[in-house]
C-alpha positions, 0 to 999 in steps of 0.5 A: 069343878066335877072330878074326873070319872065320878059318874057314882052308881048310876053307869059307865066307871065307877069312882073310886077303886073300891067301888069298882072292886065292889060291882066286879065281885057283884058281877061274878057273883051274878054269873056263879049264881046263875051257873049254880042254879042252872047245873045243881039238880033238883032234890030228887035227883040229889037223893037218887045219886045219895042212894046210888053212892050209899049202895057202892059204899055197902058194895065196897065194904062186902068186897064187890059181892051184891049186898041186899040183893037175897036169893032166890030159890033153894040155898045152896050146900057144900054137900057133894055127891055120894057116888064113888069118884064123883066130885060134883055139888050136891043136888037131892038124895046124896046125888048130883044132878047126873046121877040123879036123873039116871037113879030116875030113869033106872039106869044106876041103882040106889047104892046103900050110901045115897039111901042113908044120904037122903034118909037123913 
């Protein structure tokens, strides 16, 4: 006399309990190895997100400011210019860029301050 329900591997219900705990994981397993090799991205991809989250880490450690990135064009000074109540960043011999242009179309004269400023 055959058991009941002991159609073994080949379909339907397997045997025993084991068994059928053993073809459910492998199931499970199946999908989430599908799923995984259908949303994992390729290599490349991984290495441009690794580039991108090291550039944010170095960011976040300078405090937002842009890291890596240089300047271009003249350095910037804290010098200001030297006309009296003037409080303007320095541009070139001792002036800002207002009195500047007017030292070059001569409409302000060259006071002594802004020639010693721009001997030096």
């Amino acid at each position: 006399m055959a058991r009941r329900g002991s159609r073994g591997k080949r379909g339907g219900r397997p045997a025993t309990a084991g068994a059928a705990l053993k073809q459910m994981i492998e199931a499970i397993a199946e999908r989430v190895l599908e799923r995984v090799r259908r949303e994992i991205p390729d290599r490349e991809s991984l290495r441009r997100i690794e580039r991108q989250i090291r550039r944010m880490n170095r960011r976040i450690e300078a405090g937002g400011k842009r890291v890596g990135i240089r300047r271009v064009g003249r350095p910037r000074s804290d010098r200001r210019c030297t006309v009296r109540g003037c409080g303007r960043r320095h541009v070139a011999h001792g002036l800002c860029s207002l009195h500047y242009q007017a030292r070059r179309r001569g409409k302000l004269r060259a006071s002594r301050r802004a020639k010693r400023a721009s001997s030096s």
